[in-house]
C-alpha distance (Angstrom), angle and dihedral (degrees) to the residues before:
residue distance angle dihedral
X1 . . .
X2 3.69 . .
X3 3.41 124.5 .
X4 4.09 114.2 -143.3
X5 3.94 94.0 173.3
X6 3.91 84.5 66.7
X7 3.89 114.0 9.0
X8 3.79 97.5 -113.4
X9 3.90 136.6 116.3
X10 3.96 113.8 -120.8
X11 3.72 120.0 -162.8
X12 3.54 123.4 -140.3
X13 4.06 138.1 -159.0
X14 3.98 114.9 176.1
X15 3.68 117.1 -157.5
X16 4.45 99.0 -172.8
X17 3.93 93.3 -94.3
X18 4.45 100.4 38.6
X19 3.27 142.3 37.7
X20 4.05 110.2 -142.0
X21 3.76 110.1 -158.9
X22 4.36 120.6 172.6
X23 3.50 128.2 175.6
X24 3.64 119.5 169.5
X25 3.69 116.2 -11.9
X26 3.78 91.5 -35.6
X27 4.22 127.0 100.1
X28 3.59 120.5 -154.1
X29 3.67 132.5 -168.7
X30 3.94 119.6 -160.3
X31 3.98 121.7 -162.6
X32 4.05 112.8 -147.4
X33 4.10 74.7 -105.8
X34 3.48 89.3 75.3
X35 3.30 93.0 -118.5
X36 3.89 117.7 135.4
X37 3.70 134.6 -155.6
X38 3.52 136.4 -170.4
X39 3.38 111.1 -123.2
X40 4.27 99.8 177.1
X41 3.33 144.2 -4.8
X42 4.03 106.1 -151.7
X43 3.54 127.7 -153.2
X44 3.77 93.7 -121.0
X45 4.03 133.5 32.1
X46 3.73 113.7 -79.2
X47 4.10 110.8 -126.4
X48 3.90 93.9 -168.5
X49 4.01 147.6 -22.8
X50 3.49 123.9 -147.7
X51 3.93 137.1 -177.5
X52 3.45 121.2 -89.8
X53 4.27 116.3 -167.1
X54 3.55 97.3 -83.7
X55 3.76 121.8 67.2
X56 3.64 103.2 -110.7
X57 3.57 99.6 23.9
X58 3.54 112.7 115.4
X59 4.01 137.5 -165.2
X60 4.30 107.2 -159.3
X61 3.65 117.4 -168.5
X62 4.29 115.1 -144.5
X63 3.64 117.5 -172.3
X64 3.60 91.2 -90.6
X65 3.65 109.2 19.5
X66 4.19 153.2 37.0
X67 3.65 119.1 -128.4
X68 3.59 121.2 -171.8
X69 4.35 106.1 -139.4
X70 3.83 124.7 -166.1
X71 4.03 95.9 -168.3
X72 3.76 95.8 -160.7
X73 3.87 97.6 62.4
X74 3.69 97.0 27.8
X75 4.23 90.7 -118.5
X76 3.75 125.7 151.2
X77 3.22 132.9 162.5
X78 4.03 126.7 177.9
X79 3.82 119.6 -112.1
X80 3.49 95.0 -174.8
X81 4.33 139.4 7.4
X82 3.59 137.5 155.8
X83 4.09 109.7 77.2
X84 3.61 129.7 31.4
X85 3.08 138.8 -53.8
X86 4.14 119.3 -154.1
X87 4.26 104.4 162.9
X88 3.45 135.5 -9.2
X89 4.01 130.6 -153.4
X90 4.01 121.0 -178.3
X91 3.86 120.6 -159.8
X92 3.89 101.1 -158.4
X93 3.65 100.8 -171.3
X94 4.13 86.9 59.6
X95 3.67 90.9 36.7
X96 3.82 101.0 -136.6
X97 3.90 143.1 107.0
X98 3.15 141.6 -125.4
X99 4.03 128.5 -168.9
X100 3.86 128.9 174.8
X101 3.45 115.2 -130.0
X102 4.08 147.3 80.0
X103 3.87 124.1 -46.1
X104 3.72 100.2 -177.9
X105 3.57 114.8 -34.6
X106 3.82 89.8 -26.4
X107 3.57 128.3 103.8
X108 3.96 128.6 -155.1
X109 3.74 144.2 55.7
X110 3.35 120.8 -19.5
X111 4.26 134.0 -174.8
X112 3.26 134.6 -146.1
X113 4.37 125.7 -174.3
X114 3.96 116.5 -132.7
């Protein structure tokens, strides 16, 4: 989604109740009020969220890791760190996901369970 107010490109996943839009290092919730709230301001820039199977739950992608976020209590916990981390797909009926990237010195797509 492009922003014209400010010249930037936000990103959005919608779980049936929020809107979660990041740009930068910065996550945002938005109610079907309009109303938007930040929910964290990471360390390092966000590259993409996806759904996990609960509304709310959220998997974010970092250049070089997978963090699992539960928005309502503020919890994450990483899944997976230490190569890179290019796109990210999750197939909730199967409960696994799958990133493109490098795991050591070898490039490709990768799964992990949930």
């Amino acid at each position: 989604v492009y922003d014209h107010a400010n010249g930037s490109q936000r990103i959005e996943a919608y779980d049936g109740e929020n809107r979660f839009q990041w740009h930068g290092t910065e996550l945002w919730s938005v109610a079907a009020t309009g109303r938007a709230t930040l929910l964290n301001r990471f360390s390092i820039p966000i590259q993409d969220v996806v759904l996990l199977n609960k509304p709310g739950q959220l998997l974010i992608a970092f250049p070089t890791s997978l963090v699992a976020y539960e928005p309502r209590y503020a919890h994450s916990q990483i899944l997976w760190e230490g190569g890179s981390v290019d796109r990210v797909v999750v197939d909730q009926r199967h409960r696994h996901i799958y990133f493109l990237g490098t795991v050591g010195k070898k490039n490709g797509w990768f799964e992990l369970a949930y």
